[in-house]
C-alpha positions, 0 to 999 in steps of 0.5 A: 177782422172777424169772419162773421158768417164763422162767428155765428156758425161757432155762436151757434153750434160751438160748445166749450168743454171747458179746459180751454177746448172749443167743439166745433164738430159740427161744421169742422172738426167732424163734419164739413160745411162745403159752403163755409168752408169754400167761403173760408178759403176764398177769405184766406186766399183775399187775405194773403192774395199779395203774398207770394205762395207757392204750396200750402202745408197743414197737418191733417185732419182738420186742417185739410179742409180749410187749407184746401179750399184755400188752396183752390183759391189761390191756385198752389198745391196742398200738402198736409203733414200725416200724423202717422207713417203710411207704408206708401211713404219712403225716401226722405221724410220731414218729421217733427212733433208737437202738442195736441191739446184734445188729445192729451199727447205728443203726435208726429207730423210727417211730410215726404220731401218729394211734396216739399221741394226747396227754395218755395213760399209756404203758406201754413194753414190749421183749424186752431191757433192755441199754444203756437207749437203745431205752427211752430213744428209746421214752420220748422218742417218748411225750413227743413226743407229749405223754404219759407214760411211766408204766413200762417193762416188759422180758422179760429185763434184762441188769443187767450193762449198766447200762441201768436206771442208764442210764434213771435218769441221764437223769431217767427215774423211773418203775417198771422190771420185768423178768420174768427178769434176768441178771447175768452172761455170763462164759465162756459161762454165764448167771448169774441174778439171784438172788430 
């Protein structure tokens, strides 16, 4: 099901770069909408509100915003995954990798185990589902921690990448939510899932 507050915020103000890359800048990416994404995370915590959740893990820095809101709405602490070492980080740390897309290149996601303890329900929330493999390293830093991943809930899912068929290859089964889903970027169109 489409947010459609989101759909037409993206409608209007997305642009697609082509290679597959949505800009979003203006309400996610870089800049914040406060109401939108209070509004995002209200429609997250509805939709995963009979879903045990004790933390919510996202990785920085899109992510941050929606999983916070989220996490308001649901009442569980945030811990976002840092993509590079603070010095005020030590003792035992979660690290995986995975692809960024705009980037062009591996990047690090780290959590100290003191803000990932075991034996919890997580909640992963990011900005974009595309090849899967941010979740995907996500999921494994949660069951380094001997936890479970109890969902995963993204802004905005590009379908057209497989990443959701990717998640379920490698044995992930859990519920998938993404507020606005997108079909399609072919000659510089966004194409919407539709309801």
């Amino acid at each position: 099901m489409q947010m459609r507050a989101l759909q037409q915020r993206i409608e209007a103000e997305g642009r697609n770069l082509g290679s597959g890359i949505l800009k979003i800048d203006s309400l996610l990416n870089h800049q914040l909408d406060p109401q939108l994404m209070y509004e995002m995370g209200v429609e997250i915590g509805r939709r995963f509100e009979n879903v045990k959740v004790d933390r919510i893990l996202t990785a920085e820095i899109s992510g941050i915003a929606p999983a916070l809101m989220a996490g308001y709405a649901l009442n569980v602490p945030v811990v976002y995954a840092r993509k590079i070492k603070p010095i005020t980080m030590f003792g035992p740390v979660f690290l995986e990798t995975a692809p960024s897309h705009t980037k062009g290149a591996e990047v690090n996601l780290l959590v100290s185990a003191e803000f990932m303890p075991p034996d919890e329900d997580v909640l992963i929330i990011d900005d974009f589902l595309a090849s899967g493999k941010t979740l995907q390293a996500l999921a494994r830093i949660v069951e380094s921690a001997r936890s479970r991943v109890s969902g995963v809930a993204v802004v905005v899912e590009k379908t057209f990448e497989g990443g959701r068929q990717y998640i379920l290859e490698k044995g992930y089964h859990m519920p998938i939510e993404s507020l606005v889903q997108i079909t399609g970027m072919e000659n510089g169109q966004i194409s919407f899932a539709e309801e």
